[in-house]
Structure formats: C-alpha cells, structure tokens
N, C-alpha and C positions, 0 to 999 in steps of 0.2 A: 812217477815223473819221467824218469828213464823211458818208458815205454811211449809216453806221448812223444818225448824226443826225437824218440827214434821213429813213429808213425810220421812225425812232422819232418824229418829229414828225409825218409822215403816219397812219400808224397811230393813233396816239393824237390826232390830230384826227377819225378817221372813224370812231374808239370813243366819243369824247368828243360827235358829233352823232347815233349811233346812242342813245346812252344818254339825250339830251338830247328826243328823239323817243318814247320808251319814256315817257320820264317823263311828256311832255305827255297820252301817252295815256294812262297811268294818274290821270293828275289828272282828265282829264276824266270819267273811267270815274267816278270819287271823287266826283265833283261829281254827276253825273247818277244815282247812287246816295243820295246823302245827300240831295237833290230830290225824292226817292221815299218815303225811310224812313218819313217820319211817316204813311205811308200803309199801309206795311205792318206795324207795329206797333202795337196797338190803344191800349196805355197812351202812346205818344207821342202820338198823336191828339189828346189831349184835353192835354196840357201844355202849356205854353209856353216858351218858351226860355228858357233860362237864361243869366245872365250871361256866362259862361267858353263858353256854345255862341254867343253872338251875338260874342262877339270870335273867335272860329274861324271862323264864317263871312267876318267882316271879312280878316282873316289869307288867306283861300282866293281869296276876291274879290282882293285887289289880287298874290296868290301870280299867278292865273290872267291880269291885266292883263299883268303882269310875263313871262308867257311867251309872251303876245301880239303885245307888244312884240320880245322876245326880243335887245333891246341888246347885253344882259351876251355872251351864245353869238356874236350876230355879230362882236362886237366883238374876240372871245377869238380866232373862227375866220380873221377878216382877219387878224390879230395872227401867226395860225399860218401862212396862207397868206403874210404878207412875210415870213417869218422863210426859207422856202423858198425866194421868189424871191432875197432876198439869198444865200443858199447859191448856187443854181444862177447867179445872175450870175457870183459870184466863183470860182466853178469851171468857168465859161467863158472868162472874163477867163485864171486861172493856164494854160488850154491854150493860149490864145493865146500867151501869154510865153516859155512851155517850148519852142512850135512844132512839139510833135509833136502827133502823129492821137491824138485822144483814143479810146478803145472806146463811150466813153459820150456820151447826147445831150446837148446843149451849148443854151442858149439863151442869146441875146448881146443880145436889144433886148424892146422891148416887144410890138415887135408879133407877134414867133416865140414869144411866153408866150402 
C-alpha cells in the first residue's frame, strides 16, 4: 500500500510540474500574441481599450508575476517531496526493527537522500 502511495505521489508530482510548465508556456505564447494583435487587426488599431480589456491585462500581468514567482508550485512540490521522504524514512526505520533484508532501497539519514 505504502508503495502505491508513494508511486501515486511521484507521478502526480512530475504530472503536476509537467503541466505546471505547459501552462507557463502557453501564457507566455498568450501574452506575446495579445502584444501583437493591435497590429494585426486594422479596426483594433485605431480603438482604445476598453475597460473589461485594461482589467484583463491587469489580471494577466500579476497572472504572469505569479508564475515568476512560482511560490504556490514550489511550495506544493517541497510539500510532495517531504511527504516522500517521511514514507521512505519510516520504511527504513520498520526494516530495521523486523531485522530482515529488505528487496527494496532503504534510505536511513539525510545524507543517503
């Protein structure tokens, strides 16, 4: 059970920063797009922004600091990487106690992580 856990917590961390990566790229892509548009459409040209477009761009700007930053994802993925190390400590710790040979790698300190 332990071990599904842990494949399902890895996995879904290295989903979770695949997808986390995908995204920045398409924002960026979003961004360097919407940068251009007035230039490619002859009637935006000549408008001006509109209310509901100047808080979108606000919205995108601080979207785009926010990924910069990227807190929230490191935060989530430290969060996922202890949640691992505690698994594997206490499943080196329980081989110790039983005394038999485990099949499986074992890390017992900080410095063999």
């Amino acid at each position: 059970m332990a071990t599904l856990s842990q494949r399902h917590v890895l996995s879904t961390s290295l989903r979770s920063q695949k997808l986390s990566n995908n995204h920045i790229l398409l924002f960026q892509r979003v961004v360097r797009l919407s940068q251009h548009l007035h230039l490619l459409i002859p009637l935006v040209r000549s408008s001006a922004l509109r209310q509901e477009e100047e808080q979108l761009r606000a919205r995108l700007e601080a979207t785009e600091d926010e990924l910069r930053r990227g807190n929230a994802s490191k935060g989530r993925m430290n969060e996922m990487w202890g949640v691992v190390g505690q698994r594997t400590a206490l499943k080196a710790r329980e081989g110790m106690e039983t005394g038999g040979e485990g099949k499986e790698w074992a890390i017992v300190d900080e410095e063999g992580l």
